[in-house]
C-alpha positions in Angstrom: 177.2 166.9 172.0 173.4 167.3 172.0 170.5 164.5 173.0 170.7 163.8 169.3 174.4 163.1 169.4 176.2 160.3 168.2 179.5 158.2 168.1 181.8 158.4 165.4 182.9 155.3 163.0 184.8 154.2 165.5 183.0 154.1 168.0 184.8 156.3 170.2 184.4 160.4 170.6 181.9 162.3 169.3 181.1 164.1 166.0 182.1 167.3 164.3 181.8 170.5 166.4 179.4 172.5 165.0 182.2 175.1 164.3 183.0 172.2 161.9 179.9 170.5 160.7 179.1 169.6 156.7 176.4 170.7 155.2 173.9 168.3 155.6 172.5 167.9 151.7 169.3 166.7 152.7 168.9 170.2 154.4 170.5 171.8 152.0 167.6 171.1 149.4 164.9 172.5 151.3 166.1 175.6 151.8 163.2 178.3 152.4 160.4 179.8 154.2 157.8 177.8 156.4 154.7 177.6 158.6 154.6 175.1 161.4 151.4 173.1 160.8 150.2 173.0 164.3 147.4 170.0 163.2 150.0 167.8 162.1 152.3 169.2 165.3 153.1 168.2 169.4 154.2 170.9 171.7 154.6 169.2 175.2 155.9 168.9 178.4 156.5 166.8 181.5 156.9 167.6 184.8 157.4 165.8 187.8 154.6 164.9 190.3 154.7 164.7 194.2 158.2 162.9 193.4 156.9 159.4 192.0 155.4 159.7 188.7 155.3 162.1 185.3 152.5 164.2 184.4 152.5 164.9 180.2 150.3 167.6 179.0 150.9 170.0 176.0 149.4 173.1 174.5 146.5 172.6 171.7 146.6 176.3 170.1 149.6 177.6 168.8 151.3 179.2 165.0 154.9 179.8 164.3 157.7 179.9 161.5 160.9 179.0 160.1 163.6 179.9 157.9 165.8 177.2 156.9 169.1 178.0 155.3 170.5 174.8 154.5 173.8 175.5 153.5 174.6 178.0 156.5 172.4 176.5 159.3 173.5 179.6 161.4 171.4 181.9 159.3 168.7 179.8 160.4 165.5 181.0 162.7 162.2 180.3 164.3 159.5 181.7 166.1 157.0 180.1 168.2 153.5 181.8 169.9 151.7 179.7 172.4 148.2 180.1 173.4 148.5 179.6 177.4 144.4 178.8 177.7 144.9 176.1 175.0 147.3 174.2 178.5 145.9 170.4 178.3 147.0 168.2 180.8 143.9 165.5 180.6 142.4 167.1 183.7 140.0 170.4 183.8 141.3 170.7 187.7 144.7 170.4 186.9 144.2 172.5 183.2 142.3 175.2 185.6 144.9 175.4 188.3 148.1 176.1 185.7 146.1 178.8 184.8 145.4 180.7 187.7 147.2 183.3 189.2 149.3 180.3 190.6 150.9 179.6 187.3 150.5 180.8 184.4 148.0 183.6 184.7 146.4 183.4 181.5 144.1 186.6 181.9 147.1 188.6 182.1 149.8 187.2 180.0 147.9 184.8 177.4 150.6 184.4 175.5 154.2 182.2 175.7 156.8 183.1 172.8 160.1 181.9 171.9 162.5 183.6 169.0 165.9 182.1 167.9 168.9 184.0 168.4 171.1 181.2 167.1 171.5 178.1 165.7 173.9 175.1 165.1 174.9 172.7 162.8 176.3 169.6 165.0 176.6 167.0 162.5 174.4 164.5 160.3 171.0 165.2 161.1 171.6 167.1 164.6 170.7 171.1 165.3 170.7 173.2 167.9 168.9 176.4 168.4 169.1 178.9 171.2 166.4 181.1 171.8 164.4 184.2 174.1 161.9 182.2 175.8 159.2 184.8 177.2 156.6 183.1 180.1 155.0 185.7 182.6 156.8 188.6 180.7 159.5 187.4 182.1 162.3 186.5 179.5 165.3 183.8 179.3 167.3 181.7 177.2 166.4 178.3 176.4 168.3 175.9 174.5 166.9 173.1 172.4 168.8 170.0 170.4 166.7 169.3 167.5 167.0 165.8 164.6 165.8 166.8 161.2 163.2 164.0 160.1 163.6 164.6 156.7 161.6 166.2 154.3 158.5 164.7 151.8 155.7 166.5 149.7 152.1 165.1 151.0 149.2 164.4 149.0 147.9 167.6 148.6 151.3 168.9 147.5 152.6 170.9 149.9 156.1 170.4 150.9 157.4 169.4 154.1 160.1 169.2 156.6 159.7 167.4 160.2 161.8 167.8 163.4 161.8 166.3 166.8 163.6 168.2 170.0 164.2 168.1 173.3 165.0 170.5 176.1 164.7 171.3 179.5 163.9 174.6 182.0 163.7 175.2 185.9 160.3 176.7 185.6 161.5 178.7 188.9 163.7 180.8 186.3 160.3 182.4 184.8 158.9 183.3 188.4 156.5 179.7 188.3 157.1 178.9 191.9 154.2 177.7 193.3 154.8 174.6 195.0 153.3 172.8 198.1 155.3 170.2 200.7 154.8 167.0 201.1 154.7 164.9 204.4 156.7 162.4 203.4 159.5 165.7 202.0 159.9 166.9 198.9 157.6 168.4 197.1 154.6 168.2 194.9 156.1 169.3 191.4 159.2 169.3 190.2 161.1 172.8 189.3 162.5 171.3 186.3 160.5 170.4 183.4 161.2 168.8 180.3 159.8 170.1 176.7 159.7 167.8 173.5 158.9 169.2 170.0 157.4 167.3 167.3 157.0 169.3 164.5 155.7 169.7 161.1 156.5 172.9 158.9 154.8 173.4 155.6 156.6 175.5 152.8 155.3 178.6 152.1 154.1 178.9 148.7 156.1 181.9 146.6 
């Protein structure tokens, strides 16, 4: 079962597998091609700091698509390009530091990407997609549980669809050691970090 999961009617076990999963009519009906609105979109992050607290930060400049196939989920895909510079933690320091050659090393690879390789019905309004995620030129699989927020057409009549996800990575696996001890043990940031997704795709028009 995913983050997104839920309990059956009777309160006891879990949904259909998504070997097993109904087609979800709401998703059915907006079947098609899409453009994530990154304006109207949250890419972030949170990682833990010197073992007490969260830090949040999230990236400001990035594009990507969708196809949704409502009625077979698994035909489904996405992609997703990052802008590393765009890194925005609420502190220059901090924002300047994940981008050196400690971290992320913008200058050379200025680019993060993630492209589906699967995805899954798990019932209602719960997805899952699995995906290459490419940090550092360094690539991996990463898999996220997604809720489908529904679909509406705005104001200026474009149509849309919204999901939320969550998933988590030991940055460690894309070669994003650095670290430093503390005197009290344990260390200053935590190897695993934790991504949530809020995002809002517009239908392209055609």
């Amino acid at each position: 079962m995913g983050i997104f999961g839920r309990k059956n009617s009777a309160g006891t076990g879990t949904t259909t597998t998504a070997a097993t999963a109904p087609v979800n009519p709401a998703l059915a009906a907006v079947t098609g091609e899409y453009t994530i609105d990154a304006s109207h979109s949250t890419l972030g992050f949170v990682a833990r700091h010197a073992m007490v607290t969260n830090v949040k930060g999230g990236f400001k400049d990035f594009s990507g698509t969708l196809h949704l196939d409502g009625t077979d989920p698994a035909r489904s895909t996405a992609t997703l390009d990052i802008a590393m510079d765009s890194i925005d933690t609420g502190s220059a320091d901090r924002d300047g530091h994940l981008k050196s050659a400690d971290f992320f090393r913008t200058d050379e690879f200025p680019t993060m990407t993630f492209r589906s390789t699967k995805a899954e019905a798990l019932g209602g309004d719960d997805y899952r997609i699995t995906g290459d995620l490419t940090i550092l030129g360094t690539t991996k699989p990463l898999t996220i549980d997604l809720e489908f927020n529904g679909s509406a057409k705005d104001p200026f009549g474009n149509e849309r669809v919204g999901f939320e996800g969550k998933a988590e990575l030991l940055r460690s696996e894309w070669g994003l050691t650095w670290n430093a001890a503390l005197e009290t043990g344990g260390v200053l940031v935590s190897d695993k970090i934790k991504l949530v997704f809020d995002v809002s795709a517009i239908r392209n028009a055609g």
